[in-house]
N, C-alpha and C positions, 0 to 999 in steps of 0.2 A: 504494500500500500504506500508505504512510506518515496519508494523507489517512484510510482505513477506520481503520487503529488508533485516530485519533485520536476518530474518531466514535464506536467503540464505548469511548471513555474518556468521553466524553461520556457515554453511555446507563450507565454506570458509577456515573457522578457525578449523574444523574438519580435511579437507583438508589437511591444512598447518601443523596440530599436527601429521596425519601419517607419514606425508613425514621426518618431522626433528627429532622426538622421536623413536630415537633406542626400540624396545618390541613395539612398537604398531604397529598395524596393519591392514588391513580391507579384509578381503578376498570375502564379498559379491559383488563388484563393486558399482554402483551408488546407487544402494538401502539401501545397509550396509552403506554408509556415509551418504545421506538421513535422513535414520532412526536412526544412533546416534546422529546428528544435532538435531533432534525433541525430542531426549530420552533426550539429554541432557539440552536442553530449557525447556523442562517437571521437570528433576532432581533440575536445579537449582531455576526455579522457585518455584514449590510446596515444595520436599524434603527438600533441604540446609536449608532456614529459621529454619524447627520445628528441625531439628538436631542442628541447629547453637544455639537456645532456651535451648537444653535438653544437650547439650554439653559444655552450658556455664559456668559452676567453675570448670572444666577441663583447657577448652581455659585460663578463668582469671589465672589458677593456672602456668600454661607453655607461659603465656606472648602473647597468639593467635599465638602458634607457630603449636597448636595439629587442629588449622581450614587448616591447612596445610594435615594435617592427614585425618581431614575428605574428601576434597576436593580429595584424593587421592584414599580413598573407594569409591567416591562414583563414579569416573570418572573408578573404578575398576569397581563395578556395574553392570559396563553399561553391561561388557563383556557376563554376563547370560541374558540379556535382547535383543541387539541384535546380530543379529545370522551374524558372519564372522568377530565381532569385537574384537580382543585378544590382550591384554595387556600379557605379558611377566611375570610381576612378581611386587613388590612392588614400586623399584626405578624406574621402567618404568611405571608406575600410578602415583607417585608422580611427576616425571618430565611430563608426561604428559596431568594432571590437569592443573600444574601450565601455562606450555606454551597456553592450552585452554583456560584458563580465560583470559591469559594477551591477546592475540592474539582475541578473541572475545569482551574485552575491546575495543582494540586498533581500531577492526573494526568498533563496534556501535557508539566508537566517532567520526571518520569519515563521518558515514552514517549519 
């Protein structure tokens, strides 16, 4: 149970990153936000870690300013994986990573 709730906090925070991130977008309806809730519970659980790993004397050398950068490819990512979700260009991936994490943070400590 715990595991659903927290997935539909996810599809929440997906939600809420289309609605306030100017370049994002979702043109599939329920199923394209759906499925980047789930792409993106997949990305950061499995992906993030072994990049965060393979990225780390980059990150140490830029102050963990460049886990700002990956978080940004990788919320890019998503757009070839699924279908109707288009990010705009770079600073609309970076602002919309960031608001994702904080806003799916914000939710699961809630929940």
């Amino acid at each position: 149970m715990h595991t659903i709730l927290r997935y539909l906090g996810t599809v929440a925070a997906v939600v809420l990153t289309v609605n306030l991130v100017p370049g994002v977008s979702v043109a599939g309806g329920w199923e394209s936000i759906l499925l980047a809730a789930l792409v993106w519970s997949v990305i950061v659980i499995v992906i993030r870690p072994v990049l965060k790993i393979l990225t780390l004397p980059i990150t140490l050398l830029t102050f963990g300013l460049f886990s700002f950068v990956l978080n940004a490819f990788l919320f890019y990512a998503m757009t070839f994986i699924v279908p109707g979700f288009e990010v705009a260009g770079f600073l609309s991936a970076l602002l919309g990573a960031l608001v994702l994490s904080v806003l799916t943070w914000l939710i699961h400590q809630i929940l």
